[in-house]
C-alpha positions, 0 to 999 in steps of 0.5 A: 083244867082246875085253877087256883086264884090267889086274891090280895084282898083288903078293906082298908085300914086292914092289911092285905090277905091273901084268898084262894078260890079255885075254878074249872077253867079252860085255858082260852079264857081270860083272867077277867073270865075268872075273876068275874066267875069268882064275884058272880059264883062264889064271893059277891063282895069281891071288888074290881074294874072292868069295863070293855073286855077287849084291850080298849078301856084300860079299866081291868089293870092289875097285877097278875103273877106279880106283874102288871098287865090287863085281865081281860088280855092274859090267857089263864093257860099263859099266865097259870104257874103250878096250877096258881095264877095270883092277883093283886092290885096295880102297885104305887096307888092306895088301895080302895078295895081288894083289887080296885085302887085309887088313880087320883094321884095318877090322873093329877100327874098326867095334867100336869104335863098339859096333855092337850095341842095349845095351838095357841100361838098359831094361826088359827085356820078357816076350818081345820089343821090338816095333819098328813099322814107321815106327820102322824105316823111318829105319834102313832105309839104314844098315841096307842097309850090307853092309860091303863095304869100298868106302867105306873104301877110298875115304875120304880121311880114314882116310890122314891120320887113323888114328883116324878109324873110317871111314864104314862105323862111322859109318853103322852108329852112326847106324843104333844112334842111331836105334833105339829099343831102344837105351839107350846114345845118349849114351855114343855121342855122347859118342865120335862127337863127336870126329875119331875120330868124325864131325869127322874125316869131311873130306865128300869125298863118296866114300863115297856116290859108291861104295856100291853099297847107297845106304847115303849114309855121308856123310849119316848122318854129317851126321845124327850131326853133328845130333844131337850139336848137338842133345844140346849144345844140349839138355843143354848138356853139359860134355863136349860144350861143350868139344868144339872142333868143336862151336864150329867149326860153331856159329862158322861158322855164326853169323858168316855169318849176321852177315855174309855170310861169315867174319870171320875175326879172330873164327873163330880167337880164338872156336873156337881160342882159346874166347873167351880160356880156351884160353890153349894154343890162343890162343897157338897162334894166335901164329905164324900172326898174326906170319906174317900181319902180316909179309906184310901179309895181317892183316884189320885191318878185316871188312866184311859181304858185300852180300848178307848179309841174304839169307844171314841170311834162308837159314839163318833158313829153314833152321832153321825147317825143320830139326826 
């Protein structure tokens, strides 16, 4: 079958062009088989990573039909749209060259979540800590994670928020939180629980949708977010119960139950204003009141929902199956 190949090239500081290369390609072959075909046949100046070929190195990341995921583990006959299969590199990190893109910016963010077992508040054994099979077996997802980079790639957060570490980091902490030769859980949570950390994450779900090891890095961030709720509910720790994020989940949730859905008179005096001892943030409130009383959209009054009660009955539920 005749495909054509739509490259993003550039040689930065140019912008990016688009390059058409087309190729006799049959549909078992993968899009690295016709990128490689590309630079070894047609154009020698074309840049790309590729490494192992075989879904293990991660190196071959980039954006195929406009979403991330790795060359050498997509099909052409999958992947091909009328004929046109379009290539471009990973998105949130500068481009080097064509398809190739810096991961600087993506490996400073993984150390910064100390992607290591500190046993060091630990006894440490005569020879080796044993980890038994169904104390692995919960780090098994997070653990397939090959840093590819696709999810990073796709992350909505990371251009709005350049301190949000990314999903990539977050999976790999939640693998740390749950390993039990490790002794660092608390200074760990103590840096996720912050928009740096898991509340920066704004659930696109992009992340799951595109890796291509079923790491879901969104649900091991939803797994931290339990567990640092689990710690304030526990420890009933300073650091943590000031944490305004933790009041936003915590206020959500518990106007809902009440009512159905939020009454939002109460949302912003007790997650911003913190029940009057955030003076800054009660008064930060200030403008969006006036602008709301001027336009006539203040909600004087909070009438609960009809179906508040089954709401009530749903999350009670929940709870009783949420270890």
């Amino acid at each position: 079958m005749q495909v054509e190949f739509r490259l993003f090239r550039q040689q930065p500081p140019q912008p990016p062009e688009i390059q058409s290369y087309v190729l006799d390609c049959d549909p078992s072959q993968t899009v690295l088989d016709g990128l490689l075909t590309i630079k070894e046949t047609l154009d020698g100046s074309l840049a790309l990573r590729k490494n192992c070929r075989n879904m293990i190195c991660g190196s071959c990341a980039v954006r195929i039909n406009g979403q991330a995921g790795l060359a050498c583990g997509q099909h052409v006959g999958e992947v091909i749209r009328d004929g046109v299969i379009t290539v471009a590199p990973l998105g949130n990190l500068p481009v080097i060259k064509d398809l190739v893109v810096d991961m600087t910016h993506f490996w400073d963010n993984l150390e910064r979540v100390d992607p290591y077992v500190c046993p060091d508040a630990r006894q440490m054994p005569e020879r080796e800590f044993v980890q038994l099979p169904e104390q692995r077996q919960p780090l098994q997802a997070a653990s397939n994670c090959i840093l590819c980079g696709a999810c990073y790639g796709e992350c909505q957060s990371v251009p709005v928020n350049p301190q949000f570490v990314g999903p990539h980091a977050l999976a790999k902490a939640n693998r740390l939180l749950g390993d039990n030769r490790d002794a660092a859980s608390r200074e760990r949570l103590r840096f996720l629980n912050s928009t740096s950390g898991v509340w920066g994450c704004t659930r696109c779900q992009n992340c799951t949708v595109v890796c291509p090891m079923g790491v879901d890095p969104l649900g091991q961030i939803t797994q931290i977010k339990q567990k640092v709720l689990a710690d304030y509910r526990r420890r009933k720790n300073p650091v943590l119960r000031a944490s305004r994020a933790i009041r936003h989940r915590l206020t959500l949730v518990a106007l809902v139950q009440a009512g159905g859905w939020i009454d939002e008179r109460r949302f912003g005096l007790e997650v911003v204003g913190n029940r009057g001892r955030d003076v800054g943030g009660l008064l930060s409130l200030t403008p969006l009141g006036l602008r709301l009383l001027h336009k006539g959209k203040f909600p004087w009054r909070f009438e609960p929902s009809a179906g508040s009660q089954t709401v009530k009955n749903l999350i009670d539920l929940v709870r009783q199956e949420t270890p």
